[in-house]
C-alpha positions as CSV (number, residue, x, y, z in Angstrom):
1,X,40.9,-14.2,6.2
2,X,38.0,-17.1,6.9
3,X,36.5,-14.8,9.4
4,X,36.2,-11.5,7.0
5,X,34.6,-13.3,4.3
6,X,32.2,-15.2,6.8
7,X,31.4,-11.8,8.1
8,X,30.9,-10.4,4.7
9,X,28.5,-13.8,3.9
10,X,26.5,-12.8,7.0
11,X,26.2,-8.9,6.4
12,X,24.9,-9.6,3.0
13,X,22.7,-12.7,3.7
14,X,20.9,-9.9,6.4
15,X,20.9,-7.4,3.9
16,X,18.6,-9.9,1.8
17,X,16.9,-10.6,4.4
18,X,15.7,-7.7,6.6
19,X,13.9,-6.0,3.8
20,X,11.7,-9.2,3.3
21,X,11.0,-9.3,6.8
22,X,10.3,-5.8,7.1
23,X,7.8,-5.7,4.3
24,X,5.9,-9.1,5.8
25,X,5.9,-7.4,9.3
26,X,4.3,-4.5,7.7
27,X,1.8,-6.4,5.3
28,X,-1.8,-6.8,5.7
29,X,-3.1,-10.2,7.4
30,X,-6.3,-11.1,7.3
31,X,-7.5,-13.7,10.0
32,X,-10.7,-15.6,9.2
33,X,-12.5,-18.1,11.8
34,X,-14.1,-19.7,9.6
35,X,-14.2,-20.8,6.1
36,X,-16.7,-23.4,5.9
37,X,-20.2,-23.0,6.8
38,X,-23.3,-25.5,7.1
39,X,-26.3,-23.7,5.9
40,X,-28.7,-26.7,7.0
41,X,-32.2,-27.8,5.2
42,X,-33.4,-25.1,2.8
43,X,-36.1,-25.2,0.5
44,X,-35.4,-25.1,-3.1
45,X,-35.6,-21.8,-4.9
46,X,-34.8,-20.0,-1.5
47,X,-31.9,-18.7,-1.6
48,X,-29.0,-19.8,0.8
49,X,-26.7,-16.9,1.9
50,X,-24.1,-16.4,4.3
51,X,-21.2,-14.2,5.4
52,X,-18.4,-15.1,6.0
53,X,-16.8,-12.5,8.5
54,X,-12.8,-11.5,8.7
55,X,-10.7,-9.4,10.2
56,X,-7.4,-7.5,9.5
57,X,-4.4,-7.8,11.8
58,X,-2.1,-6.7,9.5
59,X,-0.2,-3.3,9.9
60,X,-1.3,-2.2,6.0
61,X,-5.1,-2.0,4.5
62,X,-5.8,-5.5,3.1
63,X,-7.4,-5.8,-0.6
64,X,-9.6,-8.4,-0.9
65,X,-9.1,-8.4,-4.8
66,X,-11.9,-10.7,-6.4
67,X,-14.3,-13.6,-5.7
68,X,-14.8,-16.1,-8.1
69,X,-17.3,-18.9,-7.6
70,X,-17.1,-22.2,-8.8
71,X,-20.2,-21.7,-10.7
72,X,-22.9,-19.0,-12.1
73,X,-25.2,-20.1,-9.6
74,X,-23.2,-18.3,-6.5
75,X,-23.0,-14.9,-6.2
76,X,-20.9,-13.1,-4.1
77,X,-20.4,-9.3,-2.7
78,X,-17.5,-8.5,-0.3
79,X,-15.8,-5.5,1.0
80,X,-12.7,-4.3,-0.8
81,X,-10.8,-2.5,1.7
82,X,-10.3,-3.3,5.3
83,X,-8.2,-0.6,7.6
84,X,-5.9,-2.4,9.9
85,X,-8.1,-4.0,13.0
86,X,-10.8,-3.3,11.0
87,X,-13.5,-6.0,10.1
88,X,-14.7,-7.2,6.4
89,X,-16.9,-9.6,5.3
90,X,-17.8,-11.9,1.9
91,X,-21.2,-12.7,1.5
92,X,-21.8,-15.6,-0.9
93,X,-25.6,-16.1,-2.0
94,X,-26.7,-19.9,-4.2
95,X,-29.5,-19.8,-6.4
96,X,-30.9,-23.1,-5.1
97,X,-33.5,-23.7,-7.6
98,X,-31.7,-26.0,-10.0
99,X,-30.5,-28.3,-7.2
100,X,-32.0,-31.2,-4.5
101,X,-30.4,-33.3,-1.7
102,X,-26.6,-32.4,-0.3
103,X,-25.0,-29.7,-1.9
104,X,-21.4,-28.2,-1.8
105,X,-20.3,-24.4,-3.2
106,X,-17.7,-22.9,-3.3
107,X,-15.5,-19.7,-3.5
108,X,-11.7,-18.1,-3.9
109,X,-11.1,-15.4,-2.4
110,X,-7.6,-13.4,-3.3
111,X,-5.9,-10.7,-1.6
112,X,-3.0,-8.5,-0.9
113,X,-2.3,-10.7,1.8
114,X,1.8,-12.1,1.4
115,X,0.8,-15.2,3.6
116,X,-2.1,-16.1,2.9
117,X,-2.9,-14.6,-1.2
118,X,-6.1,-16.9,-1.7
119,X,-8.0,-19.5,-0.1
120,X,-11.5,-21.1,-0.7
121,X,-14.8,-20.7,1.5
122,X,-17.4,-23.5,1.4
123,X,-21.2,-23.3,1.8
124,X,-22.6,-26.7,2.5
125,X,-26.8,-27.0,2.7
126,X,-29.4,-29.7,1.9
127,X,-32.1,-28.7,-0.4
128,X,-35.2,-29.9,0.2
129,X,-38.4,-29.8,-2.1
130,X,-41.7,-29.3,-0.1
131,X,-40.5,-30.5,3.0
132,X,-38.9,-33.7,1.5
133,X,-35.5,-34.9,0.1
């Protein structure tokens, strides 16, 4: 009797299980080397823009859904949609000219990604005005 119901335990525990499983194994994933970037010296009131490149691993198309920045000062454009093995990127651009000396922005990226649904990218720069701190 012990052994039918622990074999009844175990079938439905799997039955829970493999459908998670098989919908992670099929999910988008995006892999991204880096999410923090050092711009360097700029001068103020040019703008400071990078991209921030990533790439889908994932059997499904990954979403990248939004972008929001931590302020109205960073712009950002992105691509939507990435095929699997496919390459996408975020490009994040800082209006400089309301700023001087170190200076940290930043950005949330969500996506359709089960394991890893948002994480933040960093621009870091030094704003300098006519060649000076």
């Amino acid at each position: 009797m012990k052994i039918g119901t622990l074999l009844a335990g175990l079938i439905a525990i799997l039955a829970l299980a493999l459908p998670a499983w098989a919908q992670t194994a099929a999910a988008p994933k995006i892999v991204i080397p880096k999410v923090e970037h050092s711009i360097g010296e700029i001068k103020r009131g040019q703008p400071a823009t990078h991209a921030f490149v990533f790439r889908n691993e994932g059997k499904e198309d990954l979403e990248i859904k939004n972008v929001a920045a931590s302020c109205g000062c960073t712009a950002s454009e992105y691509t939507k949609f990435v095929p699997p093995g496919q390459e996408g990127r975020v490009l994040l651009t800082v209006n400089t000219a309301s700023y001087s000396g170190a200076v940290t922005k930043t950005a949330e990226v969500y996506t359709n990604d089960p394991a890893r649904d948002h994480f933040t990218l960093m621009l870091n720069m030094v704003i300098i005005d006519n060649g000076t701190e």
